[in-house]
C-alpha positions as CSV (number, residue, x, y, z in Angstrom):
1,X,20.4,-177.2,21.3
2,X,17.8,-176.6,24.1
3,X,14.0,-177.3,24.4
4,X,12.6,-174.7,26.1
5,X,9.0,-175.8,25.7
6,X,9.8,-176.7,29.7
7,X,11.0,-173.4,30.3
8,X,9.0,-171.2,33.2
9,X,10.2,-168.1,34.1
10,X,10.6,-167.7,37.7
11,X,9.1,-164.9,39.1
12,X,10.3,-162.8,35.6
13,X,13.8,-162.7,36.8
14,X,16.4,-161.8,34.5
15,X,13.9,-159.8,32.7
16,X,14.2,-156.7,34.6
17,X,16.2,-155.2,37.4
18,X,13.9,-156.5,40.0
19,X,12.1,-159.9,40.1
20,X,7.6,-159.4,40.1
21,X,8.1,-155.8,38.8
22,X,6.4,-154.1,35.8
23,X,9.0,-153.7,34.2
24,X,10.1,-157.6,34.0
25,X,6.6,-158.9,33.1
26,X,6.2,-156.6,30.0
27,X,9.9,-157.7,28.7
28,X,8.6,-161.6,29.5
29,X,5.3,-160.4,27.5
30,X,8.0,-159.6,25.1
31,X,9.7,-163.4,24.9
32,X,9.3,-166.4,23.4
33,X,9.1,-167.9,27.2
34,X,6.3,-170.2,27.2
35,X,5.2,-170.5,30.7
36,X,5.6,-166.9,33.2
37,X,5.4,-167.3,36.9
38,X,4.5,-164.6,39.4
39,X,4.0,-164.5,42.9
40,X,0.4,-162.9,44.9
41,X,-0.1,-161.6,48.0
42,X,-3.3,-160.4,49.6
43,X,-3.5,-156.4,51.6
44,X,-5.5,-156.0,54.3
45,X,-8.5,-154.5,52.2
46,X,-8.4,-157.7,49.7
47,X,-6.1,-155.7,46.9
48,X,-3.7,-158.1,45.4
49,X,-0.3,-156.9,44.7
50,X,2.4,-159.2,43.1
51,X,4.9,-160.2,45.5
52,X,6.6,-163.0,47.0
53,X,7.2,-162.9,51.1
54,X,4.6,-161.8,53.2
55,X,6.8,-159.5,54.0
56,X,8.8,-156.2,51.9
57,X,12.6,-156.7,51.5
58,X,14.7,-153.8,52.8
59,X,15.1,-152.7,49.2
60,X,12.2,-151.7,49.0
61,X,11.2,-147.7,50.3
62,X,9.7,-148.8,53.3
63,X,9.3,-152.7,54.0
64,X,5.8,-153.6,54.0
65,X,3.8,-156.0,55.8
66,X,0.9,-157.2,53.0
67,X,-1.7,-158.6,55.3
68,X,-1.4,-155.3,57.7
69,X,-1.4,-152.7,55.3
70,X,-4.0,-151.5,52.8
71,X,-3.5,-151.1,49.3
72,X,-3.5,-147.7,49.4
73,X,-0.6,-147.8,51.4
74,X,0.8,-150.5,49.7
75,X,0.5,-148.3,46.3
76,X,3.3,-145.5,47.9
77,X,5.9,-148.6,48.4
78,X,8.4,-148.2,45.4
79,X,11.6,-150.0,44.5
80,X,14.7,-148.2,43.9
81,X,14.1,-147.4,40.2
82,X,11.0,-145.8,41.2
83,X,8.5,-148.1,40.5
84,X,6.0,-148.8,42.1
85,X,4.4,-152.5,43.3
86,X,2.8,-154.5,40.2
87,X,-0.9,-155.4,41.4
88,X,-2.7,-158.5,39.7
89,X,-5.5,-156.1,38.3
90,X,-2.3,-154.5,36.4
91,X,-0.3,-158.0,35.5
92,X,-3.5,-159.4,33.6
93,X,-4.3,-156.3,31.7
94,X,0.0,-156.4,30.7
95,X,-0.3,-159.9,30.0
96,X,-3.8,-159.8,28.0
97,X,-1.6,-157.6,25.3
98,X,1.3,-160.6,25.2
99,X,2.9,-160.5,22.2
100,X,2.2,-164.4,21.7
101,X,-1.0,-165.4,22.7
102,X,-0.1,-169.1,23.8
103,X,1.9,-168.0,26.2
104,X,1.1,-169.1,29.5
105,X,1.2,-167.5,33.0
106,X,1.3,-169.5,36.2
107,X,0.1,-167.4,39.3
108,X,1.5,-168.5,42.7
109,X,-1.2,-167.6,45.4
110,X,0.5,-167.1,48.3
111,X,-2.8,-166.4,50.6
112,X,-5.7,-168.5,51.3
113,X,-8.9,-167.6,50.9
114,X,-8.3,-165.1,48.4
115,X,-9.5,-167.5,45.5
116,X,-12.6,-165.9,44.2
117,X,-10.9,-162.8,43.7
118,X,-8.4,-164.3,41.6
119,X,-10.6,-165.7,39.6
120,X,-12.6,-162.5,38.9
121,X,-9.8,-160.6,38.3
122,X,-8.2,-162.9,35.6
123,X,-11.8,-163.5,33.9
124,X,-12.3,-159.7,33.7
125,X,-9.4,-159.8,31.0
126,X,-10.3,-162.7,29.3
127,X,-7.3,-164.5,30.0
128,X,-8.6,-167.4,32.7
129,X,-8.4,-169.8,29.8
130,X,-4.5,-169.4,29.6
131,X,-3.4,-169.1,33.8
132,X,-2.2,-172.0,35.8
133,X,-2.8,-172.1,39.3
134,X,-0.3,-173.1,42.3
135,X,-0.5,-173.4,45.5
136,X,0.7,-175.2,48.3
137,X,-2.3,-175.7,49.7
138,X,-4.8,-178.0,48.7
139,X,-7.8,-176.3,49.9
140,X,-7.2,-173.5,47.6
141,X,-7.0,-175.8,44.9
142,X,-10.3,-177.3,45.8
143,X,-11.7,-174.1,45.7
144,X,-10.3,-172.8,42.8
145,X,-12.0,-176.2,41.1
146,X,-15.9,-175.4,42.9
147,X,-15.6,-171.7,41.0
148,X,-15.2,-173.5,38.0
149,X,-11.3,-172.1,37.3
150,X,-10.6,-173.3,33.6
151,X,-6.7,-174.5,34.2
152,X,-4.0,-176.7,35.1
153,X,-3.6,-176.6,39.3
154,X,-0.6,-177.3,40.6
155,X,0.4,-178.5,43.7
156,X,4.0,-177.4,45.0
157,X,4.9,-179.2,48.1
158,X,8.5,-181.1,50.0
159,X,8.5,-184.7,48.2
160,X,9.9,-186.5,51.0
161,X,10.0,-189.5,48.8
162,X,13.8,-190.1,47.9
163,X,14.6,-189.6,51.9
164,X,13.1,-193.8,51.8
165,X,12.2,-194.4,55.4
166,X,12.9,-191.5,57.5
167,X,11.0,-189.5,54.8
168,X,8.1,-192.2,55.8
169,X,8.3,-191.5,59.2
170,X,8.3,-187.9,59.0
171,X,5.1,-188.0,56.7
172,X,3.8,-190.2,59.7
173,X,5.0,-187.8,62.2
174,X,3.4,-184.7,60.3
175,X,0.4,-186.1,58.5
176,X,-2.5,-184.3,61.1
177,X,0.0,-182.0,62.5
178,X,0.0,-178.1,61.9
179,X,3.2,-176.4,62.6
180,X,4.0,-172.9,62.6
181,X,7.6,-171.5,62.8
182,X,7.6,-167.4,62.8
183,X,5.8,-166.5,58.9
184,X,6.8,-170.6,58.0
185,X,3.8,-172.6,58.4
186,X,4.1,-176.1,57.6
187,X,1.6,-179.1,57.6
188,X,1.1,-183.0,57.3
189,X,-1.2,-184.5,54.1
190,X,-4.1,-185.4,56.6
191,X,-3.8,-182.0,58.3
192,X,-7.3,-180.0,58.2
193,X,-7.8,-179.2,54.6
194,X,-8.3,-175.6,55.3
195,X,-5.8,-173.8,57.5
196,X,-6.7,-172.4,60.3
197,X,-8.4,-168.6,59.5
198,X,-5.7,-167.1,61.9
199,X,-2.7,-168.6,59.1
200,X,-4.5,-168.0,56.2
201,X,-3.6,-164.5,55.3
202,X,0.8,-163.8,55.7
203,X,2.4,-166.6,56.1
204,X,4.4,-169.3,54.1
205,X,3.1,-172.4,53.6
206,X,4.4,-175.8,52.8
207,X,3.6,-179.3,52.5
208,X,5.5,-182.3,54.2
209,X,4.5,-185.9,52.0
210,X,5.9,-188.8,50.4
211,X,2.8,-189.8,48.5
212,X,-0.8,-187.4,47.4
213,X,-3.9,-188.8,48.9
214,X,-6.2,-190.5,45.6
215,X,-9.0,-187.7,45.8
216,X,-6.2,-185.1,45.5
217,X,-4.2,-186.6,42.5
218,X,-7.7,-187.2,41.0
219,X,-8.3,-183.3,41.2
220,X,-4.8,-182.1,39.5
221,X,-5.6,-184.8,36.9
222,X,-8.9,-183.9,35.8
223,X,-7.2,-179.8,35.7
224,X,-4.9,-180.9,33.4
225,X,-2.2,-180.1,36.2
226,X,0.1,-181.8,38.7
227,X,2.4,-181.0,41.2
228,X,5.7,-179.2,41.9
229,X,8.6,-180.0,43.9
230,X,11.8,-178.2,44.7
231,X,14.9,-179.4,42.5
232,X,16.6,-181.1,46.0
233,X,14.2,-183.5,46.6
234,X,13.4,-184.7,43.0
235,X,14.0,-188.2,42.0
236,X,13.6,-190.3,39.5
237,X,10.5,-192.4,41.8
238,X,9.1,-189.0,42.6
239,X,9.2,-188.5,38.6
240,X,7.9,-192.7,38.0
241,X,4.7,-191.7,40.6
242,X,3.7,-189.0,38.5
243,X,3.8,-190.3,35.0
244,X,2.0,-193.1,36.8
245,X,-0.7,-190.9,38.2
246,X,-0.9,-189.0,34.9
247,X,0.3,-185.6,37.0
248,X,2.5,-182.8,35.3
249,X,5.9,-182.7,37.9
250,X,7.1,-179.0,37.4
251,X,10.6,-178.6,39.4
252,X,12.1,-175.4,41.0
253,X,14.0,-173.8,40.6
254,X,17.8,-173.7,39.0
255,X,19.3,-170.3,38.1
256,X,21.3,-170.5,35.2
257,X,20.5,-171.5,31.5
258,X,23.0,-174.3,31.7
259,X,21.1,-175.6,35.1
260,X,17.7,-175.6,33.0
261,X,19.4,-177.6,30.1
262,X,20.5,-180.1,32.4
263,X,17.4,-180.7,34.4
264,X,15.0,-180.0,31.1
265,X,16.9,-183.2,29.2
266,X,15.0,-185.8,32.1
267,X,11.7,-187.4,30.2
268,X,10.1,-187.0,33.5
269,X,10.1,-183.6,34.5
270,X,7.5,-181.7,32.8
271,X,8.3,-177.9,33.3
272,X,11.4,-176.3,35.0
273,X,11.7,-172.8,36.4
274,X,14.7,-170.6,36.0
275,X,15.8,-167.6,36.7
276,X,17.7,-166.7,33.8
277,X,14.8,-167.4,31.2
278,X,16.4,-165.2,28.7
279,X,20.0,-166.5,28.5
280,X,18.2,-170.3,28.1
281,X,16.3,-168.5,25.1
282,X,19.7,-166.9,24.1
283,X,20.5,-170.6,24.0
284,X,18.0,-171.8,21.9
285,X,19.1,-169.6,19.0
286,X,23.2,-170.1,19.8
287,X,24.3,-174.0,20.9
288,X,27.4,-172.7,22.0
289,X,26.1,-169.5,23.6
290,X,27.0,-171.6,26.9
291,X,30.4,-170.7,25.3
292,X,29.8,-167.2,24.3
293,X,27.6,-165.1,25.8
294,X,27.7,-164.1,29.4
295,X,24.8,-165.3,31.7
296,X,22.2,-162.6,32.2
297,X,23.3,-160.6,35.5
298,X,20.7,-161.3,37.9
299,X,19.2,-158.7,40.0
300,X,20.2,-156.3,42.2
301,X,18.6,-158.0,44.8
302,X,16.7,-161.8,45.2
303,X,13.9,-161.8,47.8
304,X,15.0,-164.3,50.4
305,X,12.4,-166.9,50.7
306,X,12.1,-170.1,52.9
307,X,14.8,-172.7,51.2
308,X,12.3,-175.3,50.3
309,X,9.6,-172.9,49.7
310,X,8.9,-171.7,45.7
């Protein structure tokens, strides 16, 4: 038997043909999935379309570039089925009509500086109450906190923690430094809180630490949040810091149903996401489905995003 009170949905895959698509959020709507996890980035003009990279895969009609392109133009990009891109204003109104009203949905801002908006846009369908908030960047955190956002904010960053003391003396190396690498941007824990305006809006960002400063555990503690770290560099002293800050540690990501069971079964890890949501809930009602039923065929196509990066 499985617990799948851990269970987070990445991006909706395995619900549709394409992962952040209409189509997948209304099954996931649908599910008994507790937490669902989608992906925002910010047009030119401020519309904010669900999506992953800054940039449009090629399987996409055209590939756009979201921080360039208006959402007007953005609206006439479709996927090969026909539909078109999923904006937020759209994902809250589908997930305000969820067939279970605990269910949860975590929104992954991609964009900084795009805060208020989000927060608008989520209380104008009544559903602020029920969104967690990541990023990996604290200052959108912060500010998400100031506008008085109602729930849990995570942080995801690259625990450098089980890498003992090189992992040290690359958080040494990094901590005030800024570096940017094509659409990659990555930064220390003392860097400036606030990027840069000229990274704010298209980029990847990521986090390089060992250890969260006080003020900044003190913030995802008093959300009712915590932090997330990719499955790689999770250990069990990554997992003893955060019960002993009192921090939620979410883990990404694994693909299968079988992955999730393993990695679910640690006490330390609060929430898990997967990309095969429904076979772990084809688990939950089958112990031997492992056994029996064939994994859920994953899409057509997976965005390529930076390894390390949710």
């Amino acid at each position: 038997m499985v617990d799948c009170r851990k269970l987070i949905s990445h991006r909706v895959r395995g619900f549709g043909q394409y992962e952040n698509c209409r189509t997948a959020l209304r099954r996931a709507c649908r599910s008994a999935v507790p937490i669902l996890e989608v992906d925002t980035r910010v047009a030119a003009d401020g519309r904010i379309f669900v999506y992953h990279n800054p940039r449009g895969r090629y399987h996409l009609s055209e590939r756009p570039d979201f921080s360039r392109m208006d959402g007007a133009a953005l609206r006439r990009v479709r996927y090969p089925s026909g539909e078109t891109l999923l904006e937020l204003d759209e994902c809250l109104r589908i997930f305000a009509a969820r067939h279970d009203p605990a269910q949860r949905l975590c929104i992954d801002m991609k964009d900084v500086g795009f805060e208020r908006q989000h927060l608008e846009l989520a209380q104008r369908h009544g559903v602020a109450e029920q969104l967690s908030w990541m990023s990996w960047v604290p200052h959108s955190l912060r500010q998400l906190r100031q506008l008085g956002a109602p729930g849990p904010l995570i942080l995801a960053h690259c625990n450098l923690a089980r890498f003992g003391t090189p992992g040290r003396w690359l958080e040494a190396a990094m901590a005030r430094r800024t570096v940017r690498i094509a659409r990659l941007v990555l930064r220390g824990i003392d860097a400036e809180h606030r990027p840069s305006a000229a990274l704010h809006h298209g980029f990847q960002h990521g986090m390089l630490c060992t250890q969260l400063r006080p003020d900044l555990e003190a913030l995802l503690r008093q959300s009712g949040g915590g932090v997330c770290v990719y499955r790689g560099l999770f250990s069990n002293g990554v997992a003893a810091s955060c019960r002993s800050a009192g921090l939620a540690l979410w883990v990404f990501r694994v693909r299968t149903a079988g992955g999730f069971r393993r990695l679910a079964r640690h006490p330390g890890i609060s929430a898990v996401f997967c990309d095969d949501a429904p076979g772990v809930l084809r688990m939950r009602s089958a112990p031997d489905a492992l056994a029996t039923t064939p994994p859920t065929p994953r899409p057509r196509f997976e965005q390529e995003g930076q390894p390390l990066l949710a």
